[in-house]
C-alpha positions in Angstrom: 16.6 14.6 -8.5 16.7 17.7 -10.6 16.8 16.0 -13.5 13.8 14.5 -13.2 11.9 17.5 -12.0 12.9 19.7 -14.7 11.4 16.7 -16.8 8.7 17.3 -14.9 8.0 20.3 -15.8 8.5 20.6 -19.7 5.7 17.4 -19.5 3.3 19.7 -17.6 3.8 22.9 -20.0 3.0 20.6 -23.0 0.2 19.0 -21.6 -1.9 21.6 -19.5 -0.3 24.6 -21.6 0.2 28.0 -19.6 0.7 27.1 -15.8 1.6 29.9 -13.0 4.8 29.3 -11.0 2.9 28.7 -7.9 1.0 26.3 -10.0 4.1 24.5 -10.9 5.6 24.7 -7.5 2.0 22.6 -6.0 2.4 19.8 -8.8 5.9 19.4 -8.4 6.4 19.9 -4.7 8.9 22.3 -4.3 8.7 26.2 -3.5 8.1 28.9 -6.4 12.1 30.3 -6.2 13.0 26.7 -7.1 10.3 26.8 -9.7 12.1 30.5 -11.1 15.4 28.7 -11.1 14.6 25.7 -13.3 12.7 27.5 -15.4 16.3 29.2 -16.3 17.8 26.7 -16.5 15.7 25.0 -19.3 15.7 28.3 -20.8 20.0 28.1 -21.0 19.6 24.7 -22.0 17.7 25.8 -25.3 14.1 24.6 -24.0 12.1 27.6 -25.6 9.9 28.7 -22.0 8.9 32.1 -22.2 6.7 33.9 -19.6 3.3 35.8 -20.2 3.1 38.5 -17.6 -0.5 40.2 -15.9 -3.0 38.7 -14.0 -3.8 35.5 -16.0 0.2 35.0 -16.9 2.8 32.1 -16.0 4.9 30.1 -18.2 4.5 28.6 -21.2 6.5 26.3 -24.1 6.6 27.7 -27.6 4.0 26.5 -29.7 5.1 22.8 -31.5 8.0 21.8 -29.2 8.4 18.3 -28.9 10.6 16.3 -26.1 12.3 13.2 -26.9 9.9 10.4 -25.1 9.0 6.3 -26.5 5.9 5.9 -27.3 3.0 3.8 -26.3 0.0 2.4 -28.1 -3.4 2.8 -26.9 -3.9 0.1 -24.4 -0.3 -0.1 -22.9 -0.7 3.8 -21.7 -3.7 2.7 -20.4 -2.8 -0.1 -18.7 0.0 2.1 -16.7 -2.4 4.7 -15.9 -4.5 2.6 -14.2 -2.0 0.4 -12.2 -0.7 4.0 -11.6 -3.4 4.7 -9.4 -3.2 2.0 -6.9 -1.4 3.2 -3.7 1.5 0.5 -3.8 4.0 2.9 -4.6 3.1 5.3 -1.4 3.4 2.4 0.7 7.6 1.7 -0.7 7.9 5.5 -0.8 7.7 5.9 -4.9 4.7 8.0 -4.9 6.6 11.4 -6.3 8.4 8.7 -9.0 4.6 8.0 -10.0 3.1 11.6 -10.5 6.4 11.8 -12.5 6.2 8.9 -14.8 2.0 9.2 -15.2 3.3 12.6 -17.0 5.6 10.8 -19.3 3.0 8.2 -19.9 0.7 10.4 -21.2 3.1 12.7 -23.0 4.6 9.7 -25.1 0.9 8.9 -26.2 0.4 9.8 -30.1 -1.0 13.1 -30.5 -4.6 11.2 -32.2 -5.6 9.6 -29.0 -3.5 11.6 -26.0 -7.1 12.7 -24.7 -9.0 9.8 -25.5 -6.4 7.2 -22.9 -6.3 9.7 -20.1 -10.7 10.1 -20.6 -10.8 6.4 -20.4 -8.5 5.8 -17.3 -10.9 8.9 -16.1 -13.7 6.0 -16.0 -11.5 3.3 -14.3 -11.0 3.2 -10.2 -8.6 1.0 -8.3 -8.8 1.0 -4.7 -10.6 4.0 -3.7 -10.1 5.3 0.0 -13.4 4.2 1.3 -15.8 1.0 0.7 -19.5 0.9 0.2 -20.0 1.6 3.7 -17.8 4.6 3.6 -15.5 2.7 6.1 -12.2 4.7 5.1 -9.0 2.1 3.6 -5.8 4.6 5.1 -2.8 3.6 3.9 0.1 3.1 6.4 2.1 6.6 7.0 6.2 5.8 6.7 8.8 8.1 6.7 10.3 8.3 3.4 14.1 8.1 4.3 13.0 4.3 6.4 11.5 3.1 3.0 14.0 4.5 0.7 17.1 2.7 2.9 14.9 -0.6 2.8 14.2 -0.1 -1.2 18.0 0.4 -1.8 19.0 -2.1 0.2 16.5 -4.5 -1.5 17.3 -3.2 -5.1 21.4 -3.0 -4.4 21.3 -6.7 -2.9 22.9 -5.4 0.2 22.5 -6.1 4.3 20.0 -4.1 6.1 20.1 -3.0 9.4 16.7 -1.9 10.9 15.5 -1.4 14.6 12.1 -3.2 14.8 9.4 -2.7 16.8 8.2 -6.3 17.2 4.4 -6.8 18.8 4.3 -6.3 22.8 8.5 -6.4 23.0 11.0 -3.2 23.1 13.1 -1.7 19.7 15.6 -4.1 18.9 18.3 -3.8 16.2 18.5 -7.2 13.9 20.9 -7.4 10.8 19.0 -9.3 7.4 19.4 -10.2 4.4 16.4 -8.7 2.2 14.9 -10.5 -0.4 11.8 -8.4 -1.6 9.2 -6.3 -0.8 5.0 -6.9 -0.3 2.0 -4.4 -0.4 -1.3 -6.1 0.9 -4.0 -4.0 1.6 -1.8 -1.2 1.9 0.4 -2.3 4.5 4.2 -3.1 3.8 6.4 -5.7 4.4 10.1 -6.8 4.5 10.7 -10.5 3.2 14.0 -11.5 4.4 16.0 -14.0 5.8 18.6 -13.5 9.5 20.9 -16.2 10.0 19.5 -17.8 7.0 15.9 -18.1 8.9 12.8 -16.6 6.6 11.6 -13.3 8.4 8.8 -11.0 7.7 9.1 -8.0 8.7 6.2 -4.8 8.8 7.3 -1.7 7.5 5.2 0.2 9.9 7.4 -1.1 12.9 10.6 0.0 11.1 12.0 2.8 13.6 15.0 3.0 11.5 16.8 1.6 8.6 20.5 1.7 7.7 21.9 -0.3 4.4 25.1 -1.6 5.0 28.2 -1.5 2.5 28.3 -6.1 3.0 26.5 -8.0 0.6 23.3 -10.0 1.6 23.1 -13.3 1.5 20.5 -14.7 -1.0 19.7 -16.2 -4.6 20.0 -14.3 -7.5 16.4 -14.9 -8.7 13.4 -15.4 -6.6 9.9 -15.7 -7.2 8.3 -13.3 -4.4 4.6 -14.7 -5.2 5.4 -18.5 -4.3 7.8 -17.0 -1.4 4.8 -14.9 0.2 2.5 -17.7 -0.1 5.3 -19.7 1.7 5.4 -17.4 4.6 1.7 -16.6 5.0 1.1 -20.5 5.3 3.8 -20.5 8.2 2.6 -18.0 9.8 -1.5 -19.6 10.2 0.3 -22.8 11.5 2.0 -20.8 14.0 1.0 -18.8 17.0 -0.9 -20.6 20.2 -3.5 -21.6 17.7 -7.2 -21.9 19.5 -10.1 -24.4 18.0 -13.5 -23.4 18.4 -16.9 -25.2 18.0 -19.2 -23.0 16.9 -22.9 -22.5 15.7 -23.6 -19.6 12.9 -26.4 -18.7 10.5 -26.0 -19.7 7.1 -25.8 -15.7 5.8 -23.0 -15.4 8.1 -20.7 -18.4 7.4 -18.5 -16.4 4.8 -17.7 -14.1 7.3 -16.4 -16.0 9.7 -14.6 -18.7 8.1 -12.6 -15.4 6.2 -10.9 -14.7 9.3 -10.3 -18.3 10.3 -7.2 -20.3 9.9 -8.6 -23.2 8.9 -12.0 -25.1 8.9 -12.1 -28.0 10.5 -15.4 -29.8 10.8 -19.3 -28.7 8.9 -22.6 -29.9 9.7 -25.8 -28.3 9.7 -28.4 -28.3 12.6 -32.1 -28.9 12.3 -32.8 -25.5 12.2 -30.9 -24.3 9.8 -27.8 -23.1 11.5 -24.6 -24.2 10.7 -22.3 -26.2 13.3 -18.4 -25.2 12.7 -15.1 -26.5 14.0 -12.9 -23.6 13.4 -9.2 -22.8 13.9 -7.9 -19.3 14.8 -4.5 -17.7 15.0 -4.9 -17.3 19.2 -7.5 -16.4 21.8 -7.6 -13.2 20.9 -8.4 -13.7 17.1 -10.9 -16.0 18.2 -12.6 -13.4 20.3 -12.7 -10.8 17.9 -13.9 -13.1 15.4 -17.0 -14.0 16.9 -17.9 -10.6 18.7 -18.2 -9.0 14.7 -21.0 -11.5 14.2 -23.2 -10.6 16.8 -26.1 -12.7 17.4 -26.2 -14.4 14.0 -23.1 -16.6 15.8 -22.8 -18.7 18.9 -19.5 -20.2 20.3 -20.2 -23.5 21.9 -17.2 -24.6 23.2 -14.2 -24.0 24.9 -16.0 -22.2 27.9 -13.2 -19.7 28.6 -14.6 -18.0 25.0 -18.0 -17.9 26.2 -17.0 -16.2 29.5 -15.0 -13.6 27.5 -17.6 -13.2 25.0 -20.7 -13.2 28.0 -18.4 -10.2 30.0 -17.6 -8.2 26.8 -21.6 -8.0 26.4 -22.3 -7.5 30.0 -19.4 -4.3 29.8 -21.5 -3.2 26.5 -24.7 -3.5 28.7 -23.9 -1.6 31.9 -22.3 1.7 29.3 -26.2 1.7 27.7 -28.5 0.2 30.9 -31.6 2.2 31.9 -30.5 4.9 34.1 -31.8 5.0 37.6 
């Protein structure tokens, strides 16, 4: 909205000082003729902007003016910046709302201690793109206009009509009633309820979204934590769940029983190794689950695994044999 950008912008003179247009038009995404106009239009609306011309001009606030913003102590600025850096709100589409309200943050910060909040978020990071083995964390890509429907629809307390993209079946539409939103790891998802059965849905297989005028169906308050935890325990008890015996190394055992549904059964062998009846979500978790651990894991039992596992290495093997 306009309103908010022209916010924006004041926030940006007072706290970086004299900023070219094109400058402006970069940090608040929008081309530098938009930049001219709201510049003129703070300038009817009494905001004293003037511009510097040359080289090394731009725009500028007259020294001492003050906007009209509640202040924070120390710590509670502090607290949003950081929590402003994690990439939830890309994920629900609120990542323009963030650069927007980090500015107001640090603007409503008394005057004695503005520089020293923003230095010490400087020395905090949440969730940086890569991990220690510079394996890179992207963040799911949605189209902004799919996540905004959803958002209103979750915030308005209205129906929602999406075409889903389920796993290994075609686009269907489905009518719900949505109850909240969930980041994980970056990845978005839809709690709702169709027909007054729970649903989860991924915001990545959202092909469209539509919010209809009908309200949804669903209790005023809800507690999206316990509700979460509800559905992620439904959905490791359900699938075609496989259980595998297998041997592992000691080193190893916290990897593997992290993907597993459940553990079953623990012993240790005489040499060391550890024997484990595990439970996956299918045959194909169970596969992938074992083929990360290399040699420092064996699967015993059932024997269709071992066959999958044994022709998986001999594939592997044939790419990288000796050439003739």
């Amino acid at each position: 909205m306009r309103a908010d950008r022209l916010v924006s912008l004041v926030l940006l003179l007072r706290q970086r000082g004299r900023l070219s247009a094109a400058t402006l038009a970069r940090e608040l995404e929008v081309s530098t003729r938009t930049v001219l106009r709201d510049i003129e239009a703070l300038s009817a609306a009494g905001v004293p902007v003037y511009a510097e011309r040359g080289r090394h001009g731009g725009f500028a606030l007259l020294p001492g003016f003050q906007t009209e913003l509640t202040g924070l102590n120390h710590d509670e600025a502090l607290a949003l910046l950081v929590a402003g850096s994690r990439r939830g709100a890309q994920v629900f589409g609120l990542g323009s709302a963030l650069a927007s309200a980090m500015l107001k943050v640090v603007d409503a910060l008394p005057e004695s201690y503005r520089a020293t909040a923003a230095g010490a978020a400087q020395r905090l990071l949440i969730d940086p793109e890569t991990d220690l083995l510079s394996r890179r964390l992207v963040a799911e890509e949605l189209p902004d206009t799919i996540v905004t429907e959803v958002r209103r629809a979750v915030f308005s307390g209205h129906k929602l009509r999406i075409r889903y993209a389920a796993v290994d079946q075609a686009p269907k539409w489905r009518t719900v009633d949505p109850i909240g939103l969930v980041t994980v790891r970056d990845q978005g998802y839809l709690l709702a309820t169709r027909s007054g059965a729970d649903r989860t849905y991924r915001l990545s297989r959202v092909l469209a979204a539509e919010e209809l005028a009908e309200p949804a169906q669903r209790p005023d308050r809800v507690d999206l934590d316990r509700a979460w935890q509800e559905r992620s325990t439904q959905f490791r008890a359900g699938g075609d769940q496989v259980t595998v015996l297998v041997r592992v190394h000691p080193a190893r055992r916290e990897g593997l029983v992290g993907t597993a549904v459940a553990v079953r059964a623990e012993e240790a062998d005489a040499d060391g190794w550890l024997r484990l009846e595990v439970t996956f979500q299918d045959s194909r978790h169970a596969e992938w689950a074992l083929w990360q651990l290399a040699t420092s894991a064996e699967a015993l039992a059932p024997q269709w695994l071992r066959n999958s596992l044994r022709n998986r290495a001999a594939a592997i093997a044939t790419y990288y044999g000796v050439p003739s």
